[in-house]
C-alpha positions in Angstrom: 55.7 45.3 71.8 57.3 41.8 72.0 54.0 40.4 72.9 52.0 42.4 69.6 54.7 40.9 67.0 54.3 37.2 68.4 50.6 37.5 68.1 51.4 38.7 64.5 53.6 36.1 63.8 51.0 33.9 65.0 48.2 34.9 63.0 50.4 34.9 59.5 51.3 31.3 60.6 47.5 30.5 60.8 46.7 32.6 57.6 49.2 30.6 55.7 47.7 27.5 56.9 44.9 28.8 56.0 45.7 29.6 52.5 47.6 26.0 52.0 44.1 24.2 53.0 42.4 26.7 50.4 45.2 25.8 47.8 44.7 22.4 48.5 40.9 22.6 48.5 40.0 24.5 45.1 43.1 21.9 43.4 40.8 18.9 44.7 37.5 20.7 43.6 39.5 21.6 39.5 40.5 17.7 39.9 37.0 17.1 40.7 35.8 19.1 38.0 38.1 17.5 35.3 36.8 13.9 36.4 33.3 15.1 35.9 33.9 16.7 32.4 35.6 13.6 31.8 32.9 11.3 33.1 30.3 13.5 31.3 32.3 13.1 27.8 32.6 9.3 28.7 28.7 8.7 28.9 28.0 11.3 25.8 30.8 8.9 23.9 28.4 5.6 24.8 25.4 7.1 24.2 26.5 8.7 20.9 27.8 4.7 20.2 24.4 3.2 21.6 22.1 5.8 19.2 25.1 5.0 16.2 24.7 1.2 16.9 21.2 1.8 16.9 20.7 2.9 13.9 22.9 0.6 12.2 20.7 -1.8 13.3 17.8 -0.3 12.2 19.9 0.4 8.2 20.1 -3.5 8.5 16.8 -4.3 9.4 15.7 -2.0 6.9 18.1 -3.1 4.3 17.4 -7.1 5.0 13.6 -6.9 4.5 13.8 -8.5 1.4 16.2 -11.5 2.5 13.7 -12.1 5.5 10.6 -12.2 3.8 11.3 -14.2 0.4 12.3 -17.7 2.3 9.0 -17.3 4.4 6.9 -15.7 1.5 8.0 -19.2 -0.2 7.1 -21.0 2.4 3.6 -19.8 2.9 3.0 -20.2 -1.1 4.1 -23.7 -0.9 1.6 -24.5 1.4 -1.3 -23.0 0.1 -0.2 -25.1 -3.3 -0.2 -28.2 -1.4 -3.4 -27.6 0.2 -5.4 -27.4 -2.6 -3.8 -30.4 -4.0 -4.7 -32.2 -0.6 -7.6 -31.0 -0.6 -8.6 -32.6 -3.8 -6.7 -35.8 -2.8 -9.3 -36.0 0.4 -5.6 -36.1 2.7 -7.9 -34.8 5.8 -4.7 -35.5 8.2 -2.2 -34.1 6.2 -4.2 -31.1 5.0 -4.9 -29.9 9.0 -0.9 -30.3 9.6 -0.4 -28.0 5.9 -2.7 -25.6 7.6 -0.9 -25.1 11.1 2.7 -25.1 8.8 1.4 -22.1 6.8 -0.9 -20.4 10.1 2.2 -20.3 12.2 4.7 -19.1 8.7 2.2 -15.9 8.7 2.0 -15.4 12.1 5.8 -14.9 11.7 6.0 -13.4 8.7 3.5 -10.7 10.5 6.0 -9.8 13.5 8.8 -9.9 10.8 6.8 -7.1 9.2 6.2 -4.9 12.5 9.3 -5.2 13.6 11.3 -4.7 9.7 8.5 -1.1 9.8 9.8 -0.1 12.9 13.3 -0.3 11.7 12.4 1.4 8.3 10.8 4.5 10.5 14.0 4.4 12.7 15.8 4.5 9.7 14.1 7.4 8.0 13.4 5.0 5.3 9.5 4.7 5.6 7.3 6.6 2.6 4.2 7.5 2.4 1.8 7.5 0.1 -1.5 10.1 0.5 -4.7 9.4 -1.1 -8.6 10.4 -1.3 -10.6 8.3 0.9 -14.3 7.9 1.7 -13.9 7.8 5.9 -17.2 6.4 6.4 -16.4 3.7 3.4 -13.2 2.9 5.0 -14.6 2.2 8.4 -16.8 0.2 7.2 -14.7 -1.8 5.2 -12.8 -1.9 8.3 -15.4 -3.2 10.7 -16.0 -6.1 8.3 -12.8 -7.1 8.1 -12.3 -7.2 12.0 -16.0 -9.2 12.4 -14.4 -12.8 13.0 -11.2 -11.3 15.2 -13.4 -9.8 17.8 -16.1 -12.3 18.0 -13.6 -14.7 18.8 -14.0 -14.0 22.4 -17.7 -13.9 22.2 -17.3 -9.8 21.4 -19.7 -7.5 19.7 -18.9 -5.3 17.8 -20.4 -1.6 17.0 -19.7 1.1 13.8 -20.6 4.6 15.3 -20.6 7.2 12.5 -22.1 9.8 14.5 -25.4 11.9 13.9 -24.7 13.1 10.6 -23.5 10.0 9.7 -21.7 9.2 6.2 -22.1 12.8 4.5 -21.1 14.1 7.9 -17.5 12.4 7.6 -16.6 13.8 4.2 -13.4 12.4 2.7 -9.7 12.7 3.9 -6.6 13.3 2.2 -3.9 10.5 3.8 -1.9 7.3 3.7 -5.0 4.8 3.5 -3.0 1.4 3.8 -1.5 3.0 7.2 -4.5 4.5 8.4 -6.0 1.1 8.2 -3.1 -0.4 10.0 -3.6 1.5 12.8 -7.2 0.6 13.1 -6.4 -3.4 12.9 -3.9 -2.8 15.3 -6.2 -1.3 18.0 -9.1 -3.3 17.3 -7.1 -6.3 17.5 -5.5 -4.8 20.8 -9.1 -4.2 22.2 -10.1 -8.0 21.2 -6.8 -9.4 22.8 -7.9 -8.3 26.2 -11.8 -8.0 26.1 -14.1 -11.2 26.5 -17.9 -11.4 26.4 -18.1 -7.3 25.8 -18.6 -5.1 23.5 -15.7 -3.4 20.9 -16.9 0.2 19.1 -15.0 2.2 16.3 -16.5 5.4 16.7 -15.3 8.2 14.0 -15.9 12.5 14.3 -14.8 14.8 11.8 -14.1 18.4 13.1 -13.4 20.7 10.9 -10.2 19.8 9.4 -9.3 17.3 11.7 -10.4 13.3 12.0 -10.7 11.2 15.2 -11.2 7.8 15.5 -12.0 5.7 19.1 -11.4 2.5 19.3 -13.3 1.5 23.0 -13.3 -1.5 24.8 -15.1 -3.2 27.8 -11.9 -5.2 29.1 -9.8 -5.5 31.1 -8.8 -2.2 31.3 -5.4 -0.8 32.8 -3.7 1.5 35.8 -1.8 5.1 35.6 1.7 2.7 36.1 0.6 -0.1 33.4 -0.5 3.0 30.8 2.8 4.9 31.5 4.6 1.9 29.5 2.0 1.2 26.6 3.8 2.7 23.9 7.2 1.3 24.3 8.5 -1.1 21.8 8.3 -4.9 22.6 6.8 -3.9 25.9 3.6 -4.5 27.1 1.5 -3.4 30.3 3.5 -6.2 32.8 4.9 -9.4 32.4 1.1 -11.1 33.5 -0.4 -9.4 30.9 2.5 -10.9 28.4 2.1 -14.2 30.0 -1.4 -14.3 29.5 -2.5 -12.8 26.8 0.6 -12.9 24.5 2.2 -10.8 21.8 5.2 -8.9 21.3 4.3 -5.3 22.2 4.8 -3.9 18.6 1.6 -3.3 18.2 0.9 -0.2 19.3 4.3 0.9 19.0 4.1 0.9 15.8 0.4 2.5 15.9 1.7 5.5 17.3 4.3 6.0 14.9 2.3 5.6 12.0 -0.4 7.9 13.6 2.7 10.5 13.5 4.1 10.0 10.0 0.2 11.0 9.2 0.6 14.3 11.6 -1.3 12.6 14.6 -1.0 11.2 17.4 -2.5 8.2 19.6 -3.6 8.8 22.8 -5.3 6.7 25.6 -8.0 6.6 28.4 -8.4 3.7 30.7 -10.1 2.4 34.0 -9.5 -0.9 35.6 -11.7 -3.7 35.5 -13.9 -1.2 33.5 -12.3 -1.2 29.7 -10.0 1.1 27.4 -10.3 4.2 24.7 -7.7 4.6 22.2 -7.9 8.0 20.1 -6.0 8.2 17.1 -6.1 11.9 15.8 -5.2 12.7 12.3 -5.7 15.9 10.0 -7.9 15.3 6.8 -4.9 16.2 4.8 -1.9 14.8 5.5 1.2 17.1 6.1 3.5 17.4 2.8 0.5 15.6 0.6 -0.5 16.7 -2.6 -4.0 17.3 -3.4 -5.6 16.6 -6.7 -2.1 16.3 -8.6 -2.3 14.4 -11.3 0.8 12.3 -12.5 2.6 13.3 -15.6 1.6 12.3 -19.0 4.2 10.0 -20.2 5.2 10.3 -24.3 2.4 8.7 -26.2 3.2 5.3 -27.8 1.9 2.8 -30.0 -0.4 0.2 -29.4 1.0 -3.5 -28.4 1.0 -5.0 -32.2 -1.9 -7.0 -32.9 0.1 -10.1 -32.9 0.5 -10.1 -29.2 -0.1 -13.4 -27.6 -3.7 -12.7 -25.6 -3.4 -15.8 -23.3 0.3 -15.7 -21.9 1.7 -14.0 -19.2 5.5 -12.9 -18.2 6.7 -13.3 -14.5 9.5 -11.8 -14.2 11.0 -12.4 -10.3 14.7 -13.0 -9.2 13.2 -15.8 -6.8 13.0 -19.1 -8.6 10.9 -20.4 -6.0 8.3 -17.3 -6.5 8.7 -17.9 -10.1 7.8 -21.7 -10.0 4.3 -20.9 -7.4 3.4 -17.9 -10.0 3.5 -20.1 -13.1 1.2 -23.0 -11.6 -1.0 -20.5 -9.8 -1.7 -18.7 -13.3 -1.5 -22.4 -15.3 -4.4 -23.3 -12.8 -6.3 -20.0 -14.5 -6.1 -21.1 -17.9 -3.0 -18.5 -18.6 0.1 -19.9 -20.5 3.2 -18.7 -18.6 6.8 -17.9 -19.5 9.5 -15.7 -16.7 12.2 -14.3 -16.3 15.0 -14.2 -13.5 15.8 -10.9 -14.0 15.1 -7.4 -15.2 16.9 -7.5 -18.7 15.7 -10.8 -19.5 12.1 -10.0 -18.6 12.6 -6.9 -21.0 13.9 -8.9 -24.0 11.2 -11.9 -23.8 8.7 -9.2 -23.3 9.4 -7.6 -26.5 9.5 -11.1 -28.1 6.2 -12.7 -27.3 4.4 -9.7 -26.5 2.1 -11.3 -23.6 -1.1 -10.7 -22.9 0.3 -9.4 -19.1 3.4 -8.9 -17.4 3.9 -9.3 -13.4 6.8 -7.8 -12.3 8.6 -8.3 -8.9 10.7 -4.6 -7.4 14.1 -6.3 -5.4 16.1 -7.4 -7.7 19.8 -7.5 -8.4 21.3 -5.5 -11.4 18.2 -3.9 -12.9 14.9 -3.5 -10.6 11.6 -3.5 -11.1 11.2 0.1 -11.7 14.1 0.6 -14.0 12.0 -2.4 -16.2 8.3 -0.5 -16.0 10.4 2.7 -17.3 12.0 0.9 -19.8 8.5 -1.1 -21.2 6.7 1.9 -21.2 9.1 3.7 -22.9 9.4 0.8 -25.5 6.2 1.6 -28.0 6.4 -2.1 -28.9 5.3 -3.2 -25.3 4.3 -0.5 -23.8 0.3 -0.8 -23.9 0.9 -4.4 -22.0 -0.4 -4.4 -18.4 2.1 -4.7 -15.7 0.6 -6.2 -12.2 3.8 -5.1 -9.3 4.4 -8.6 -7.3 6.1 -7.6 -4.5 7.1 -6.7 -0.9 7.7 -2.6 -1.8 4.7 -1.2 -2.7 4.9 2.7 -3.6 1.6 2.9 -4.9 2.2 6.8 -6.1 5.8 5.6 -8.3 3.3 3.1 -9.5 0.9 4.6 -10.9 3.2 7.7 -11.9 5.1 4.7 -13.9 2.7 3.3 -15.5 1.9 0.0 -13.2 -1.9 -1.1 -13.5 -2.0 -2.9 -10.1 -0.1 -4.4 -7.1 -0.3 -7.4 -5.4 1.9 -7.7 -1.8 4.1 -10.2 -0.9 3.9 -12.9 0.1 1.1 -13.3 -2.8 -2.7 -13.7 -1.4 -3.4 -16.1 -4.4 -7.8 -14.8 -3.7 -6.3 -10.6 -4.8 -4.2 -12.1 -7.2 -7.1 -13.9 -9.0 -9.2 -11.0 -9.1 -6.7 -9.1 -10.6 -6.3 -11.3 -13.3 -9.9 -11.5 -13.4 -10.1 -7.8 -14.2 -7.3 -8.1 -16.7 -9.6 -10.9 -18.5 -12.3 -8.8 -17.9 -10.8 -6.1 -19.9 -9.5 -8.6 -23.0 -12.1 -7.2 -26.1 -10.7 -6.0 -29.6 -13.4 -3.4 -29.4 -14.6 -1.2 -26.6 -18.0 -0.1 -26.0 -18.5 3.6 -23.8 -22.6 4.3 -23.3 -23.9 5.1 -20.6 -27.1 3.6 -22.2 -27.3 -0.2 -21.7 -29.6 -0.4 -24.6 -27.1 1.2 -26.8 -24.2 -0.9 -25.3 -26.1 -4.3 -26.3 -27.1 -3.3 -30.1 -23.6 -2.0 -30.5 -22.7 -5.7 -29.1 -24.8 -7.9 -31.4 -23.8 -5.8 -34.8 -20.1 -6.1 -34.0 -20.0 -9.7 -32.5 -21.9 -11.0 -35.9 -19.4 -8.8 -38.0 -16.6 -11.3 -36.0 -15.3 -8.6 -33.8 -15.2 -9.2 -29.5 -16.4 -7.0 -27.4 -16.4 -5.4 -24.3 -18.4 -2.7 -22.2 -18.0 0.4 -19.6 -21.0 2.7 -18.9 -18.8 5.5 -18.4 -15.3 7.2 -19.0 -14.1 6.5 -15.9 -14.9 2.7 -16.1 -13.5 2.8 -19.5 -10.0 4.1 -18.6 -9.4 1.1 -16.2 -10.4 -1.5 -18.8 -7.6 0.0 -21.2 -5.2 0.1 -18.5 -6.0 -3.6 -18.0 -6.0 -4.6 -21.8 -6.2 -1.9 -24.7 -8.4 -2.5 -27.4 -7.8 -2.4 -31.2 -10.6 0.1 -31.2 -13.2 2.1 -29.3 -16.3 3.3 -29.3 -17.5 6.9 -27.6 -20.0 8.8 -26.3 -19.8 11.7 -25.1 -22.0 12.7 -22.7 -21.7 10.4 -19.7 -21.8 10.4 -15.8 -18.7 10.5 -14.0 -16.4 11.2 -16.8 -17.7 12.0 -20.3 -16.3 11.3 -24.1 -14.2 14.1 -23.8 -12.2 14.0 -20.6 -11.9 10.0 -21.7 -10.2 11.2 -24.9 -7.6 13.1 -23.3 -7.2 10.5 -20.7 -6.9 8.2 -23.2 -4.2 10.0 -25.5 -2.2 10.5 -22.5 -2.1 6.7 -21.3 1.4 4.6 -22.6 0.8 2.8 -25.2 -2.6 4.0 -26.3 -2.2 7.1 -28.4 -3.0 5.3 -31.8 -5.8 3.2 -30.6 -8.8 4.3 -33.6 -11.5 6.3 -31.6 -15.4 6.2 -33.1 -17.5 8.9 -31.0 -21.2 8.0 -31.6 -23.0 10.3 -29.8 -26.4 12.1 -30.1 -25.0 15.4 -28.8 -25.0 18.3 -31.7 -21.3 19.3 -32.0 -20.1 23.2 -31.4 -17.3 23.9 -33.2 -15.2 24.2 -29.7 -16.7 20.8 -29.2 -15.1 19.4 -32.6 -12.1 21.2 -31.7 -11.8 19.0 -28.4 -12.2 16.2 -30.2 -9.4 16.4 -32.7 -8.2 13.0 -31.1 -10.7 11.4 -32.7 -10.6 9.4 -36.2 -13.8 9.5 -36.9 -17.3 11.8 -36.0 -20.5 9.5 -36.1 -24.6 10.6 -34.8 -26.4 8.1 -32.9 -28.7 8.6 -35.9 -26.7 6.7 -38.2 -27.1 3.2 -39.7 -25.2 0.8 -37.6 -24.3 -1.2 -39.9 -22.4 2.4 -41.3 -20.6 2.1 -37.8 -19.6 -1.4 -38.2 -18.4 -0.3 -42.0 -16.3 2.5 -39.9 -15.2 0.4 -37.3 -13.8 -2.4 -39.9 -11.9 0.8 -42.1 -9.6 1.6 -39.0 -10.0 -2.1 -37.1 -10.1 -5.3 -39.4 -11.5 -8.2 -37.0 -8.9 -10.8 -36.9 -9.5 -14.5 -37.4 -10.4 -16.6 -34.0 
């Protein structure tokens, strides 16, 4: 019995033991615990601060594009100024050393760019804009563009449509100016690293969805090397970087464009053998609206026809901008006058009344698109063109707003002549709409002896542009044309800023329904291609008086 209760004893000892090194054990393994919630809190902390400091730095980006860009915009327009003055100074030396200033300012302003659009996505701050496009016209246009970049390297380089070619493509509904950036990007990625070969866009439509291959015969790459392609300011390794150069935005930036478009970029490659790069897109691009038309803005009255026909306004909060403007346009036979800011621009505007207004978006107090509201609200100036100069461009608020065109900063001075080209183009007291050249040039001859100038469109749609460009004192209609006819013209044109009271002549041979007359009850007067024209010119001077040269 003795014996039985010492072993008892015994065991209770080594139970208790027991129990302690339990105790012990579960209080190391809650300490444990705590340190590892505490640890886990810890790194979700940092990497909440890393992802906040992140996008701060992105907000900034985004926010300092403008600050960025104007000093090197300036830059770059300086030294295109002083070229051509070089040039025609015969300064050989000095023109060669103007040319590498203003190569190497672009070159930076163009990883500025990439890098300030990365941001802007990372930001949630970049739009886009959806439009119809022709996808056999734009690879085209594309392949033309890219001719000298590949065949730098002694490259070829091949357009394959498919079987079906053009018609087979069809038209898609997306962000063109993006679309197209994607392209440049791989095809100048294919370029970089190809030499002596051969470079092919190839584009497939199926069904609702577009693809287009950009392959190469380079250098090609390994499973390792593509595993990092798509990472920002990365590249394949450090040889490729030292070799070949660049930043690695390139196709960073290609993939997230291919995404804000509902796509994706994918990629096949083979050592020593060359690349594929597949971007994928839908024909309609998610969110886009098809066939919406913007909003007819409140009809207004012509621009008086006191308006000076040779000046234009530049209004830009960048003096230096302002000052390359003015003697780029003087060079074009405009007078010039500008503004420094929005409220200024708005007041000289409704002033002199200027043949053209080009209007900058960044600026302080009152920006660019408060001032398009405001001028074509204004009946006074609203029928005056306004040509958006700037680094934002939103073509959809443009157009909705009443903007004619947009030129990008910094300003290629070649887009900005043509625009101001067209807007010459477009400068007749009297417009012309036949589809009949023969009618077109009688029409010209009667009212150019009568003292009136003139200018032509061979249908409505051509028409439309030239009075967005310049509105005439008068016009002159058919109706049955290609494209757009008289009628669809007339509402079009009612419906434009500025251009509800512009006198409308329909001369047409067509016999008139009364539902047709009833369309045209924005019309002034009803004329038959059968009439004398000298009647017409009589008509014509009634509602239009030719002013004095």
């Amino acid at each position: 019995m003795i014996l039985a209760c010492d072993a008892l004893r015994r065991v209770l000892t080594e139970n208790e033991g027991l129990v302690a090194t339990l105790n012990a054990a579960n209080a190391s393994l809650i300490d444990s615990q705590a340190t590892l919630e505490a640890a886990k809190a810890e790194a979700e902390a940092a990497m909440e601060a890393a992802e906040s400091a992140n996008r701060a730095k992105s907000s900034f980006l985004a926010n300092m594009s403008h600050e960025l860009r104007t000093p090197l915009s300036a830059v770059i327009g300086y030294s295109e100024m002083m070229e051509e003055e070089l040039e025609e100074l015969g300064q050989g030396g000095a023109l060669a050393d103007i040319g590498k200033i203003k190569s190497n300012a672009r070159h930076l302003l163009s990883l500025i760019n990439d890098v300030l659009d990365l941001s802007k996505i990372e930001a949630g701050r970049m739009d886009t804009h959806a439009e119809e496009v022709d996808v056999a016209a734009l690879a085209t246009e594309v392949g033309n563009t890219v001719g000298s970049l590949v065949a730098r390297k002694d490259n070829s380089f091949a357009l394959d449509l498919g079987q079906g070619g053009c018609d087979a493509l069809g038209a898609m509904h997306t962000d063109v100016v993006k679309l197209r950036q994607c392209l440049f990007n791989l095809i100048g990625n294919a370029a970089k690293f190809t030499e002596g070969g051969r470079i092919t866009l190839g584009v497939r439509r199926s069904g609702d969805a577009l693809a287009f291959r950009v392959s190469d015969t380079g250098i090609g790459m390994t499973e390792e090397q593509l595993g990092r392609l798509f990472g920002r300011f990365v590249q394949a390794d450090e040889t490729t970087t030292r070799k070949f150069g660049g930043t690695g935005l390139g196709l960073a930036l290609t993939q997230a464009f291919a995404r804000l478009l509902g796509g994706d970029v994918a990629v096949e490659s083979t050592p020593g053998v060359g690349t594929t790069f597949t971007l994928r897109l839908p024909a309609v691009m998610p969110g886009a609206a098809v066939d919406v038309q913007p909003a007819a803005e409140a009809a207004t009255a012509p621009a008086s026809p006191g308006a000076d026909r040779h000046t234009v306004l530049v209004i830009d909060d960048d003096a230096a901008q302002r000052e390359l403007m003015s003697r780029f346009l003087q060079r074009q036979g405009f007078s010039v006058r500008t503004a420094a800011d929005g409220a200024a621009g708005l007041a000289l505007a409704r002033e002199i009344r200027p043949r053209a207004i080009t209007l900058d978006v960044m600026m302080p107090q009152m920006d660019g698109w408060s001032v398009l509201s405001a001028l074509k609200a204004d009946p006074a100036v609203a029928a005056i063109p306004v040509v958006m100069i700037s680094f934002v461009n939103d073509a959809g608020l443009e157009a909705a707003l009443g903007a004619v065109d947009h030129v990008d900063k910094p300003v290629a001075w070649d887009r900005l002549k043509d625009v101001m080209d067209h807007l010459r183009g477009a400068d007749g007291e009297v417009l012309v709409v036949d589809d009949d050249a023969g009618v077109r040039e009688r029409l010209r001859a009667t009212f150019e002896r009568q003292g009136w100038t003139v200018t032509e469109a061979e249908n409505g749609r051509v028409a439309l542009d030239k009075v967005r460009h310049g509105p005439p004192r008068a016009v002159l209609l058919d109706l049955t044309m290609p494209e757009m006819d008289g009628f669809s013209f007339l509402d079009a044109l009612r419906a434009t800023p500025g251009c509800a009271d512009i006198p409308v002549i329909v001369f047409s041979a067509r016999d008139l329904s009364r539902e047709d007359r009833a369309r045209l009850g924005g019309a002034d007067v009803l004329m038959s291609k059968t009439d004398d024209l000298k009647a017409v010119a009589g008509e014509l001077k009634a509602l239009a008086p030719p002013q004095a040269g």
